[in-house]
PDB file of the backbone (N, CA, C, O) and the ligand in Angstrom, with CONECT records:
HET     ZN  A 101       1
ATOM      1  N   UNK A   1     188.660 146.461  63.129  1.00  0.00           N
ATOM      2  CA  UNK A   1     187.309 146.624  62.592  1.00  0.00           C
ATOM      3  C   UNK A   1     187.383 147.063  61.131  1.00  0.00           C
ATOM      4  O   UNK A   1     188.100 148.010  60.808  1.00  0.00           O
ATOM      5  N   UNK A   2     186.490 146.239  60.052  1.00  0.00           N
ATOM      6  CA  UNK A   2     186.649 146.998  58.857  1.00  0.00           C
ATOM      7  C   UNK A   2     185.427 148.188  58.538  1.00  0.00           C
ATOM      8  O   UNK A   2     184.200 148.104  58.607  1.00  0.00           O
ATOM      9  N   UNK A   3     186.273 149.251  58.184  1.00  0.00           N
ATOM     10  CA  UNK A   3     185.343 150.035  58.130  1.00  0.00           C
ATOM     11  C   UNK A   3     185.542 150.865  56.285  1.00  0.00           C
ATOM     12  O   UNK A   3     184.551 151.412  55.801  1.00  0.00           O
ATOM     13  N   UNK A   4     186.279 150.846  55.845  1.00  0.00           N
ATOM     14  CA  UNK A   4     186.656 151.088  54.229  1.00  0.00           C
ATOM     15  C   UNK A   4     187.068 150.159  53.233  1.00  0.00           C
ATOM     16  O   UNK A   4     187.573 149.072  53.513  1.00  0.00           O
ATOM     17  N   UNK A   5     186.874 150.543  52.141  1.00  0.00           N
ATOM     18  CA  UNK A   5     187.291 149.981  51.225  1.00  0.00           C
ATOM     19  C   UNK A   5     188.426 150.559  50.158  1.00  0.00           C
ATOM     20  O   UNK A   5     187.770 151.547  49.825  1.00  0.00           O
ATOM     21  N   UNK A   6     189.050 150.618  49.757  1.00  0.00           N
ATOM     22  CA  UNK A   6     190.507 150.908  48.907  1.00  0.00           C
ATOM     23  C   UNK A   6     189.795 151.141  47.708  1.00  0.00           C
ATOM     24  O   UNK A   6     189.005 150.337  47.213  1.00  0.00           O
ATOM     25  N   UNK A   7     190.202 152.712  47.055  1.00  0.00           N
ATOM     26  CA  UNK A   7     189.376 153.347  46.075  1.00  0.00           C
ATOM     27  C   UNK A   7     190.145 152.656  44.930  1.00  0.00           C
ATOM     28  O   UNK A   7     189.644 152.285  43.868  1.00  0.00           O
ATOM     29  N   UNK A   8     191.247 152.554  45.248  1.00  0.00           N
ATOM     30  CA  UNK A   8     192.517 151.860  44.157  1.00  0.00           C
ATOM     31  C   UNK A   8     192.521 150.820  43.756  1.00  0.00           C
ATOM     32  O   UNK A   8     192.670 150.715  42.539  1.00  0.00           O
ATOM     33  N   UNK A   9     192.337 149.384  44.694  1.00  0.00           N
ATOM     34  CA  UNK A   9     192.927 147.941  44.585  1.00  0.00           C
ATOM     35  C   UNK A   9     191.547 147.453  45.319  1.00  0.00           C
ATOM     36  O   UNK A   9     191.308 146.341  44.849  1.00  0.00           O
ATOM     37  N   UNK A  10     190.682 147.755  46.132  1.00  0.00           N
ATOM     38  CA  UNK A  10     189.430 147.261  46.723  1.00  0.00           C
ATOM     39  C   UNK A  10     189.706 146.083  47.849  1.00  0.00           C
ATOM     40  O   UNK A  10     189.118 145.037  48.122  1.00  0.00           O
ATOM     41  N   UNK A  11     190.995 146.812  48.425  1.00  0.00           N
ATOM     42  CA  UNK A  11     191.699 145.699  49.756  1.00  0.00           C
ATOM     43  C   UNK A  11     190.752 146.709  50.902  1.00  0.00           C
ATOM     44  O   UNK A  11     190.582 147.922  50.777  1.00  0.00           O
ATOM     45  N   UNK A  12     190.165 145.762  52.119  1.00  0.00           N
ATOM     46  CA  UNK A  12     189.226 146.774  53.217  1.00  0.00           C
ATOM     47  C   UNK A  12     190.864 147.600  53.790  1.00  0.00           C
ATOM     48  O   UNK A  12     191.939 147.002  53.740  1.00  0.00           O
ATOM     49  N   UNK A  13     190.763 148.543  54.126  1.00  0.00           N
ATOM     50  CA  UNK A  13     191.480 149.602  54.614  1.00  0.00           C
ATOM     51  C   UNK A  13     190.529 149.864  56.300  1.00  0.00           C
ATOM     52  O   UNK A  13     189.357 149.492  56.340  1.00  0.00           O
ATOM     53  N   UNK A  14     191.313 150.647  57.840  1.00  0.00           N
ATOM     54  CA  UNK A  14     190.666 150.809  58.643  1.00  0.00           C
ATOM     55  C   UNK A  14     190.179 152.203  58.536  1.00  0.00           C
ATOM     56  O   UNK A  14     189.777 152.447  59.674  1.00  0.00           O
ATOM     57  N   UNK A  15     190.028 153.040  57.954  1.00  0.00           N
ATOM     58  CA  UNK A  15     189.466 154.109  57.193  1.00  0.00           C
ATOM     59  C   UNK A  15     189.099 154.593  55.930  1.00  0.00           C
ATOM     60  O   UNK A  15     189.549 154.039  54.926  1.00  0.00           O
ATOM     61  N   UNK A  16     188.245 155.674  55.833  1.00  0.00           N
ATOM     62  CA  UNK A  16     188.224 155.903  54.426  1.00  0.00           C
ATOM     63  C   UNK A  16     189.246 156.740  53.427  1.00  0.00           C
ATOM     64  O   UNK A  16     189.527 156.633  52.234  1.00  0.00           O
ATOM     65  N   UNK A  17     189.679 157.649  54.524  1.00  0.00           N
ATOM     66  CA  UNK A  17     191.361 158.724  53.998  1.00  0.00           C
ATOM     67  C   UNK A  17     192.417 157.830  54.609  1.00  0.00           C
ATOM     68  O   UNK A  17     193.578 158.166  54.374  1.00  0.00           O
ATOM     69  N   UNK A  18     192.225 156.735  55.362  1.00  0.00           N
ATOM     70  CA  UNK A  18     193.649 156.042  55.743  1.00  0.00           C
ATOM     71  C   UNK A  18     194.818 155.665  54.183  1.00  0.00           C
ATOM     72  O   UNK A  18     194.517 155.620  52.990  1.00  0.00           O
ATOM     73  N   UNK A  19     195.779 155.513  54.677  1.00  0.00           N
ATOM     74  CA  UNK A  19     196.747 154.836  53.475  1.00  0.00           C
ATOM     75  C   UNK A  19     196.252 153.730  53.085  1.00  0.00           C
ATOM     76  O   UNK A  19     195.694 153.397  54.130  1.00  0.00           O
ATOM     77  N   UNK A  20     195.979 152.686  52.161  1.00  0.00           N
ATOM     78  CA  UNK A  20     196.078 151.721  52.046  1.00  0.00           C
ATOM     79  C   UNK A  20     197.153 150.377  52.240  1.00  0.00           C
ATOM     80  O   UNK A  20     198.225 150.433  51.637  1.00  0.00           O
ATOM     81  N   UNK A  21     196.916 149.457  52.891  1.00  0.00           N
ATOM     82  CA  UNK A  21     198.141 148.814  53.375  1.00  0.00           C
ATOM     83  C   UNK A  21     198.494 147.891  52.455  1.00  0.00           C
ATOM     84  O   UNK A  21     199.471 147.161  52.618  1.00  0.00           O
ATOM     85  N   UNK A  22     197.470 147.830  51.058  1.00  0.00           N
ATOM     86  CA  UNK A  22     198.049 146.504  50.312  1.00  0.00           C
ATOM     87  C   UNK A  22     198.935 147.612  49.399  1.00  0.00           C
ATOM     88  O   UNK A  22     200.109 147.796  49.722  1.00  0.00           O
ATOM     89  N   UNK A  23     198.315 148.413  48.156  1.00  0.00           N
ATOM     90  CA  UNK A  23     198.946 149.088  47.068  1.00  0.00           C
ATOM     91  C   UNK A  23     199.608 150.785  48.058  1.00  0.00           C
ATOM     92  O   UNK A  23     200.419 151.390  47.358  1.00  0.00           O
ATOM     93  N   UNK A  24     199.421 151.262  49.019  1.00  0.00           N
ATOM     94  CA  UNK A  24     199.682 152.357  49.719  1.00  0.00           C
ATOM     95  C   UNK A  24     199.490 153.511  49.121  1.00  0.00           C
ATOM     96  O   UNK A  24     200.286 154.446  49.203  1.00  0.00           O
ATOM     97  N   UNK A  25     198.254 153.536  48.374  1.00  0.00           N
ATOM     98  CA  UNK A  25     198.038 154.851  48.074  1.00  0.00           C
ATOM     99  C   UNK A  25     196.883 155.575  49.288  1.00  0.00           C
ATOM    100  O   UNK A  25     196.264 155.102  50.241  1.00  0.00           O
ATOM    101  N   UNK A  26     196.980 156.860  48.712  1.00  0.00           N
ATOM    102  CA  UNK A  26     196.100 157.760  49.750  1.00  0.00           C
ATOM    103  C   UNK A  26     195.158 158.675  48.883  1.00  0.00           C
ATOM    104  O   UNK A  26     195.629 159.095  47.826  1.00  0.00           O
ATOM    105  N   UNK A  27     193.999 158.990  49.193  1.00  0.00           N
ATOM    106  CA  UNK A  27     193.420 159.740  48.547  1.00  0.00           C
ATOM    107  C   UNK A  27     193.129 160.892  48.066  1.00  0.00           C
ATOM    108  O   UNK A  27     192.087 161.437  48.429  1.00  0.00           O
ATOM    109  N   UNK A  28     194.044 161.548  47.087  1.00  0.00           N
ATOM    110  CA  UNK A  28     194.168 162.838  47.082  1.00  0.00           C
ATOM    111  C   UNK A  28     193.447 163.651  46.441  1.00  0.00           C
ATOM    112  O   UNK A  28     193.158 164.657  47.088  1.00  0.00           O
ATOM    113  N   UNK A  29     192.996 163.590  45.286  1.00  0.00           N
ATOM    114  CA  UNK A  29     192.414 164.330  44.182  1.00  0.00           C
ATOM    115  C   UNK A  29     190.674 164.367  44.890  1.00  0.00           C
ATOM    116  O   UNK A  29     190.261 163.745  45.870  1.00  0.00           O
ATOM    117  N   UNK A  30     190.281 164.865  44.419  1.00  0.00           N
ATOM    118  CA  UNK A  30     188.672 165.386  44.756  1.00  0.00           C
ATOM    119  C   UNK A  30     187.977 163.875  44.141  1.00  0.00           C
ATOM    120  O   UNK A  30     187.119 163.278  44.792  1.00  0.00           O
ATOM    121  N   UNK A  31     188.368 163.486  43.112  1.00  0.00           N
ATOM    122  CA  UNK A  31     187.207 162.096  42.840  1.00  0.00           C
ATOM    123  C   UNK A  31     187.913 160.527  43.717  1.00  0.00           C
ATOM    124  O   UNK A  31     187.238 159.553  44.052  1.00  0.00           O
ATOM    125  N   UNK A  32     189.186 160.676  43.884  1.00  0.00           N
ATOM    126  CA  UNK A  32     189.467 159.591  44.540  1.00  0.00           C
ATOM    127  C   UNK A  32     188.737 159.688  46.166  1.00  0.00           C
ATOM    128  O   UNK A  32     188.128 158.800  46.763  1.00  0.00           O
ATOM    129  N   UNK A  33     189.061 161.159  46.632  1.00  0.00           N
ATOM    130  CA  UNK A  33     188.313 161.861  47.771  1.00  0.00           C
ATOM    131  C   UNK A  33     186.673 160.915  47.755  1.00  0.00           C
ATOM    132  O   UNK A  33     186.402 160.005  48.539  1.00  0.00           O
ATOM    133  N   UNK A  34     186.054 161.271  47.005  1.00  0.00           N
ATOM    134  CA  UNK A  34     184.627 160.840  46.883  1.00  0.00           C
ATOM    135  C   UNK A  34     184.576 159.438  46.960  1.00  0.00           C
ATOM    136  O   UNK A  34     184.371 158.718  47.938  1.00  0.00           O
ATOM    137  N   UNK A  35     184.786 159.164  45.817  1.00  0.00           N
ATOM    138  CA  UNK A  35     184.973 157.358  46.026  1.00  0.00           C
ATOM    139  C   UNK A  35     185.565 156.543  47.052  1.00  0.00           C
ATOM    140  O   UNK A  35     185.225 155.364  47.143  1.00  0.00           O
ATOM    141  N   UNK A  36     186.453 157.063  47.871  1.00  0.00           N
ATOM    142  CA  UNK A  36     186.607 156.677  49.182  1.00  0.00           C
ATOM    143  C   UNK A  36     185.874 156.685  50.359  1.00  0.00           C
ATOM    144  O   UNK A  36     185.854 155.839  51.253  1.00  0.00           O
ATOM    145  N   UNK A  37     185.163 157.929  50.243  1.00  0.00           N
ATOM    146  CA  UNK A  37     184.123 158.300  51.443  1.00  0.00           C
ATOM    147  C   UNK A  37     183.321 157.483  50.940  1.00  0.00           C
ATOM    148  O   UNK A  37     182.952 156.632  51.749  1.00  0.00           O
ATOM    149  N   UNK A  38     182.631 157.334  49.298  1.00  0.00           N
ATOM    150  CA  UNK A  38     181.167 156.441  49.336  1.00  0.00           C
ATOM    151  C   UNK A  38     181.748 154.950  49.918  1.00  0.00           C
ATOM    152  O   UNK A  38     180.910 154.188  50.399  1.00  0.00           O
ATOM    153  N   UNK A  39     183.246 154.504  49.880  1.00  0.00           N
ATOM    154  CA  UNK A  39     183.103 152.971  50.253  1.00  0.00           C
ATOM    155  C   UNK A  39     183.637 152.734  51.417  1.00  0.00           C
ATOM    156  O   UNK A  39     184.240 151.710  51.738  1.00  0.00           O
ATOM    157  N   UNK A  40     183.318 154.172  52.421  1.00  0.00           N
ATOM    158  CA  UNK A  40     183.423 153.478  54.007  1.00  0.00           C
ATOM    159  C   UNK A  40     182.325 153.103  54.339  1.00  0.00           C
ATOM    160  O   UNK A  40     181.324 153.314  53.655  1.00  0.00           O
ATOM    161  N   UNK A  41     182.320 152.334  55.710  1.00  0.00           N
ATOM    162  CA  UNK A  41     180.563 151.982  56.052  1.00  0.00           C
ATOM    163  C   UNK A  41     179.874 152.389  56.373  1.00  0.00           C
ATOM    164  O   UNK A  41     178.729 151.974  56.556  1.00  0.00           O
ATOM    165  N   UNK A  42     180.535 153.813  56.646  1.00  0.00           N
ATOM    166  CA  UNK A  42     179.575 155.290  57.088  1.00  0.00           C
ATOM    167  C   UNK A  42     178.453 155.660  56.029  1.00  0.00           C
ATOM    168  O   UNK A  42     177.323 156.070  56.292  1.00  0.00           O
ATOM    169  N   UNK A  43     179.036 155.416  54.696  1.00  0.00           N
ATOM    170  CA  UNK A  43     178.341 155.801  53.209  1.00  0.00           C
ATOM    171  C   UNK A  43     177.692 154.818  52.593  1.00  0.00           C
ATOM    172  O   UNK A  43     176.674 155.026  51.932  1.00  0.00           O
ATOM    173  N   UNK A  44     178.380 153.315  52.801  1.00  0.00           N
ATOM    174  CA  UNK A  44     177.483 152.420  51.985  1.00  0.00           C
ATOM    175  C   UNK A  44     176.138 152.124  52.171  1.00  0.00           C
ATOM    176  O   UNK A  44     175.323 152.025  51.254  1.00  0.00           O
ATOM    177  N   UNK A  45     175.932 152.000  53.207  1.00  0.00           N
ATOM    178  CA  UNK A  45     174.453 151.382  53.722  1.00  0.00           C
ATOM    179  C   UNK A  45     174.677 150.177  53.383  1.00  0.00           C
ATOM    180  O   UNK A  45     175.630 149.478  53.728  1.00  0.00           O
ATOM    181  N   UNK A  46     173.236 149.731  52.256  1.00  0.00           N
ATOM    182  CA  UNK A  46     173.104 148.346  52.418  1.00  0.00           C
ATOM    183  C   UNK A  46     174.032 147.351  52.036  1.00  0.00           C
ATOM    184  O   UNK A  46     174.059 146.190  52.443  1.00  0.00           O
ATOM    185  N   UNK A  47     174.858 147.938  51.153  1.00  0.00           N
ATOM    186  CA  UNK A  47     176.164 147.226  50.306  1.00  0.00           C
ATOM    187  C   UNK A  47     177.451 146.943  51.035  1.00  0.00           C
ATOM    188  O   UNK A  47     178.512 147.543  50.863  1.00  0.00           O
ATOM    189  N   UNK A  48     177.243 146.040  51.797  1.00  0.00           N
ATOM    190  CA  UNK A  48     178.759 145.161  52.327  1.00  0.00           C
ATOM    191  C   UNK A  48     179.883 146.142  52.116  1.00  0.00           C
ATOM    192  O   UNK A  48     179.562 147.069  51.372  1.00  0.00           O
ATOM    193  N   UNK A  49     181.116 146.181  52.575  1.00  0.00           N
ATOM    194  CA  UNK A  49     182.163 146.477  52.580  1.00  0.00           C
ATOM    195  C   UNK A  49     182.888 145.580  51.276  1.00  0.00           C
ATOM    196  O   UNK A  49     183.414 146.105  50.295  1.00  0.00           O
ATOM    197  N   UNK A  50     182.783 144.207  51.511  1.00  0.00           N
ATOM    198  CA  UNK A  50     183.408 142.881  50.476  1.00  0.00           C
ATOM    199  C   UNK A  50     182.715 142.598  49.453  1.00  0.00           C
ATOM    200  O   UNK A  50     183.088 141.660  48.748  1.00  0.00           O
ATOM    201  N   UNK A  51     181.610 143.288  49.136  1.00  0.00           N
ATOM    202  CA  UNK A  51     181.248 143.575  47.917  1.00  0.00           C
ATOM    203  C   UNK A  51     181.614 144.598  47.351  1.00  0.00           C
ATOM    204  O   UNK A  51     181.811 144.590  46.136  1.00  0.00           O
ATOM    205  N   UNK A  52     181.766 145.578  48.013  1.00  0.00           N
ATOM    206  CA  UNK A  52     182.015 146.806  46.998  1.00  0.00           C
ATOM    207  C   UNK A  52     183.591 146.185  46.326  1.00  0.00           C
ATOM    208  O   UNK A  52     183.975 146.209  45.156  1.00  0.00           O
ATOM    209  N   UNK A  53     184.296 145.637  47.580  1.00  0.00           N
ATOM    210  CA  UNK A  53     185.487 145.483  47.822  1.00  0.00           C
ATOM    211  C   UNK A  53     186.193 144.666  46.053  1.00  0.00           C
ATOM    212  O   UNK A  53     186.980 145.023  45.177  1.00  0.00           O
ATOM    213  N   UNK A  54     185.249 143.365  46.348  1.00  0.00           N
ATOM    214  CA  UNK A  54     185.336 142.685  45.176  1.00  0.00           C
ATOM    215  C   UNK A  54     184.559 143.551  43.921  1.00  0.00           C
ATOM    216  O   UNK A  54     184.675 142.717  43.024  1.00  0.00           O
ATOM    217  N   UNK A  55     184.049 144.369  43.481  1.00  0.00           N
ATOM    218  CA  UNK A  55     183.450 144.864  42.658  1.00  0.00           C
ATOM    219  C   UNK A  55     184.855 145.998  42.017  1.00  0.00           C
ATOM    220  O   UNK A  55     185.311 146.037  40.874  1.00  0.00           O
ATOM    221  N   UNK A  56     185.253 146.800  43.209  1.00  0.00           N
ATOM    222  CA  UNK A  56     186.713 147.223  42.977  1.00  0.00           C
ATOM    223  C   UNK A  56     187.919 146.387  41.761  1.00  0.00           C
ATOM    224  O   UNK A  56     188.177 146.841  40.646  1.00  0.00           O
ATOM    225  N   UNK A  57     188.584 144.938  42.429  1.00  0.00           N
ATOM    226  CA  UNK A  57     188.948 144.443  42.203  1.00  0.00           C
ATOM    227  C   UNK A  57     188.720 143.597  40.962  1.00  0.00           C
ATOM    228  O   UNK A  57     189.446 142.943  40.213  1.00  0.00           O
ATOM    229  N   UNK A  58     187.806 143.790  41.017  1.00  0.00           N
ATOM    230  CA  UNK A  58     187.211 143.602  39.481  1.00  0.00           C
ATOM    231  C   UNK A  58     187.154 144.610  38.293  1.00  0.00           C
ATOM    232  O   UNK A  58     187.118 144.239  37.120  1.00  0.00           O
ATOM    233  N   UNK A  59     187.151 145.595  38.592  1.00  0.00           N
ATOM    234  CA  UNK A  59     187.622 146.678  38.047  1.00  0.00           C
ATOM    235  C   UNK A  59     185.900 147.582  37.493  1.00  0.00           C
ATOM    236  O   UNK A  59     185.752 148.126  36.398  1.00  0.00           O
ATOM    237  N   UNK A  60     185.039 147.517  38.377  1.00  0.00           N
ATOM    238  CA  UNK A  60     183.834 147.835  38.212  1.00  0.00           C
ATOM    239  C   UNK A  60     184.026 149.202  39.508  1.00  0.00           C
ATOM    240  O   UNK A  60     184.588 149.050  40.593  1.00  0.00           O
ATOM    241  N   UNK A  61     183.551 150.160  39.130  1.00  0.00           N
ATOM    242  CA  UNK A  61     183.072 151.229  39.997  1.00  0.00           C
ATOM    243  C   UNK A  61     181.829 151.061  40.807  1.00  0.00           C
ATOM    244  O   UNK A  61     180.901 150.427  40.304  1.00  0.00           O
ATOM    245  N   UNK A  62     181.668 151.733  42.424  1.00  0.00           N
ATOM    246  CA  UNK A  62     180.343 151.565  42.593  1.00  0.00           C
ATOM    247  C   UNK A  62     179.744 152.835  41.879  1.00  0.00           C
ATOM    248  O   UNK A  62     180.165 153.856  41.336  1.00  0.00           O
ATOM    249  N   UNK A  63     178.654 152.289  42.137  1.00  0.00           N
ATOM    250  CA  UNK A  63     177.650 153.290  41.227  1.00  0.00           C
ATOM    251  C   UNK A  63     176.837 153.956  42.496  1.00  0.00           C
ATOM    252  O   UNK A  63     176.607 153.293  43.507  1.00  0.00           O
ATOM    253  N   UNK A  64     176.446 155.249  42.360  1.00  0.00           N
ATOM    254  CA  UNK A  64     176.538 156.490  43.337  1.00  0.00           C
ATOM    255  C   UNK A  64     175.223 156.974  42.582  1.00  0.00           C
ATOM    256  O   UNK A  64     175.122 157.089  41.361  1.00  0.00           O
ATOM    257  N   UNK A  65     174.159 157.257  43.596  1.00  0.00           N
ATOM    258  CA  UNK A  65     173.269 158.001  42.945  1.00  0.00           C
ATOM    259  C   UNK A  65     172.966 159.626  43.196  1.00  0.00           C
ATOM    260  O   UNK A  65     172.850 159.783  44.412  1.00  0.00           O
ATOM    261  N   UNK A  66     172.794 160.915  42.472  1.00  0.00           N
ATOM    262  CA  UNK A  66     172.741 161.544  42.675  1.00  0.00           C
ATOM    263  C   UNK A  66     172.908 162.351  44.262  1.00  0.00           C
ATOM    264  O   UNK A  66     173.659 163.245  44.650  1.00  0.00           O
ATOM    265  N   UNK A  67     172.071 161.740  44.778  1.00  0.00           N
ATOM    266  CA  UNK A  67     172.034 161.980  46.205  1.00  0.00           C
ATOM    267  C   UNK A  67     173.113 161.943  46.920  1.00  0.00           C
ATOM    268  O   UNK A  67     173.508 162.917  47.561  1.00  0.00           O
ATOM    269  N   UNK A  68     173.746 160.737  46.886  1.00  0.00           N
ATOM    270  CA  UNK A  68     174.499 160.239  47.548  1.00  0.00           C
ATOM    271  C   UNK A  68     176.114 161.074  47.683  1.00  0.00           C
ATOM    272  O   UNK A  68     176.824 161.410  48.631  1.00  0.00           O
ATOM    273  N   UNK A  69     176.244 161.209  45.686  1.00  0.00           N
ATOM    274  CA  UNK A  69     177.020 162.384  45.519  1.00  0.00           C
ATOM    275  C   UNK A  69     177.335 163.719  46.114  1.00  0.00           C
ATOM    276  O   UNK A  69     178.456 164.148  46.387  1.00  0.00           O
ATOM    277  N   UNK A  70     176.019 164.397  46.298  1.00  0.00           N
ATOM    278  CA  UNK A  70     175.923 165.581  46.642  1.00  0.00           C
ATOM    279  C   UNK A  70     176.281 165.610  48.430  1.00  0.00           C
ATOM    280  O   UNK A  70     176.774 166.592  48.985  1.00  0.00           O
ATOM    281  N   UNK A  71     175.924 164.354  49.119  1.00  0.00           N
ATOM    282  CA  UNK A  71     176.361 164.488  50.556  1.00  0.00           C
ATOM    283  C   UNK A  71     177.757 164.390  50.432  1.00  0.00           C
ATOM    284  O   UNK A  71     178.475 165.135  51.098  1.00  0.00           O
ATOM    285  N   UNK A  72     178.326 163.386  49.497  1.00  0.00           N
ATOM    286  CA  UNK A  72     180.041 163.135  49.785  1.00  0.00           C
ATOM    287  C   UNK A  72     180.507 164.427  49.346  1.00  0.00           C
ATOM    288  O   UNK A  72     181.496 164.845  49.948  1.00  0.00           O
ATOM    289  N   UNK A  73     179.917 165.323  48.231  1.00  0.00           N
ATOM    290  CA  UNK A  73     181.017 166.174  48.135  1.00  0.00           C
ATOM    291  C   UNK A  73     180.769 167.614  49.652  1.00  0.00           C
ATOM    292  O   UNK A  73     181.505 168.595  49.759  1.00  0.00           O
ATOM    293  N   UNK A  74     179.837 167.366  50.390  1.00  0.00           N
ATOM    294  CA  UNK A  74     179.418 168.459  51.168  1.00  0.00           C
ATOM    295  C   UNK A  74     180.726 167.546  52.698  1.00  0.00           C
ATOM    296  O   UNK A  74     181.201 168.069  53.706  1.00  0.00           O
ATOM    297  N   UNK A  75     180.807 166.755  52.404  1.00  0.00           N
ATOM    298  CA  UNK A  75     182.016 165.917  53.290  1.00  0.00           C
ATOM    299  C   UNK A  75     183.323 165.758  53.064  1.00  0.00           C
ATOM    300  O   UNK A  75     184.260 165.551  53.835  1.00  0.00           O
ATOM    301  N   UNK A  76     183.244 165.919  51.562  1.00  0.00           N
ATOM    302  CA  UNK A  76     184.898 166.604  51.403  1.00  0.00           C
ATOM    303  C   UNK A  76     184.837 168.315  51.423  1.00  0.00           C
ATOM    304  O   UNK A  76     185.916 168.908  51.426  1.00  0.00           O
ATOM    305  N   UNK A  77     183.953 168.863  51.433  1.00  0.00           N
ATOM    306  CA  UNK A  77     184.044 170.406  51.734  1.00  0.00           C
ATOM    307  C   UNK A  77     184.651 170.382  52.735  1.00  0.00           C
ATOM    308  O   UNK A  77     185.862 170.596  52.791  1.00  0.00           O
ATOM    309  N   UNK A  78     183.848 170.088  53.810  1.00  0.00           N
ATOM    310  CA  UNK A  78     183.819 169.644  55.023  1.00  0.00           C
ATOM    311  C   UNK A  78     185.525 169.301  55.754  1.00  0.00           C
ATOM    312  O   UNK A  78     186.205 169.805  56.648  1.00  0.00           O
ATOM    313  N   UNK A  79     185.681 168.141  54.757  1.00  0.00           N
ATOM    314  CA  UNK A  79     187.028 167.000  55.476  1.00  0.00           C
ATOM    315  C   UNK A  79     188.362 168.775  54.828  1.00  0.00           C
ATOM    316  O   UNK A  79     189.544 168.639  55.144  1.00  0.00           O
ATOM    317  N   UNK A  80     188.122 169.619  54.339  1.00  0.00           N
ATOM    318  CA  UNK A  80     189.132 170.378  53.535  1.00  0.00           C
ATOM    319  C   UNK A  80     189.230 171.704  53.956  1.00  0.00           C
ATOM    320  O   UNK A  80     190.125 172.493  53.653  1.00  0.00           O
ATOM    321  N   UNK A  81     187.802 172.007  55.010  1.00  0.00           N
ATOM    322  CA  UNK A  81     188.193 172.811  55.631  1.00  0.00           C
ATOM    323  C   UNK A  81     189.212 172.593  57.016  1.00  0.00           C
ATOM    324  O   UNK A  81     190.119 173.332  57.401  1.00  0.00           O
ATOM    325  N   UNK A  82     188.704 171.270  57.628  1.00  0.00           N
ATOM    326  CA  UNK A  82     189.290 171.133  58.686  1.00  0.00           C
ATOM    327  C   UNK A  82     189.816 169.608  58.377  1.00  0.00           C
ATOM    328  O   UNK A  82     189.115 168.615  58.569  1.00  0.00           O
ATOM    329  N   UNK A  83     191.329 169.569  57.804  1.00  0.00           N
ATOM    330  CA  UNK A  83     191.548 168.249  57.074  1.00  0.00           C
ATOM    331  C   UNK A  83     192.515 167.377  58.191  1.00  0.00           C
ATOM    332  O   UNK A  83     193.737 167.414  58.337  1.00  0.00           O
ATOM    333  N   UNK A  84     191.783 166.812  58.707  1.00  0.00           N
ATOM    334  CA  UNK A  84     191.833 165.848  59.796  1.00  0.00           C
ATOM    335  C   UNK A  84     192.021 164.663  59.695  1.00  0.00           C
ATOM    336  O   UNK A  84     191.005 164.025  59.972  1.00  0.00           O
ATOM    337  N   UNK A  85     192.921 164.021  59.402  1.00  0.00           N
ATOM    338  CA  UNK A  85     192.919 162.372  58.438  1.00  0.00           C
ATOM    339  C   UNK A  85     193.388 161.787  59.664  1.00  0.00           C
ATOM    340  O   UNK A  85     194.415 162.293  60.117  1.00  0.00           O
ATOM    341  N   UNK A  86     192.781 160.665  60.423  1.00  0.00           N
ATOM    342  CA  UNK A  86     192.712 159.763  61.398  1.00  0.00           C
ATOM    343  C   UNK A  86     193.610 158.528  60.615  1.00  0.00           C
ATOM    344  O   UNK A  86     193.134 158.160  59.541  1.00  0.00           O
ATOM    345  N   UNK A  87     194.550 158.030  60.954  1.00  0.00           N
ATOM    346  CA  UNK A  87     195.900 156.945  60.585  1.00  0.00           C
ATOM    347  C   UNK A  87     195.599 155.519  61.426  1.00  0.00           C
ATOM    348  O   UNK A  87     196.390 154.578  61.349  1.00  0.00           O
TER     349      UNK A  87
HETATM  350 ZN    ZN A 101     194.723 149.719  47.810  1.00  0.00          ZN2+
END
């Protein structure tokens, strides 16, 4: 099932903290943190997975609105108290 997108290279990944299986990075720092959570499908809403995906790969950021921000970082609070990364 795809459920992420690769904060790095914009290959779908089966999570949002999973490794990536094309470039194998993982998300460590607090903004890669964020940008990973906004491009699972938990966070995107209306925006495809293979759009963000290709928007990545293109070397375009998604764009995050205030709001949206403030929940991901209350989800990496969250993912850091109890840091639980599903593989
Ligand atoms: Zn990648």
């Amino acid at each position: 099932m795809k459920q992420a997108v690769c904060f790095s290279c914009g290959e779908v990944k089966p999570g949002a903290l999973a490794r990536c299986p094309l470039c194998g990075k993982l998300p460590e720092s607090d903004e890669d943190l964020l940008l990973s959570l906004a491009l699972s499908s938990r966070n995107l809403g209306g925006v495809s997975l293979e759009v963000a995906g290709r928007d990545i790969k293109e070397g375009r950021r998604p764009r995050l609105d205030e709001q949206t921000l403030d929940r991901l970082r209350a989800q990496i609070e969250e993912f850091k108290k109890a840091p639980i990364v599903k593989r």
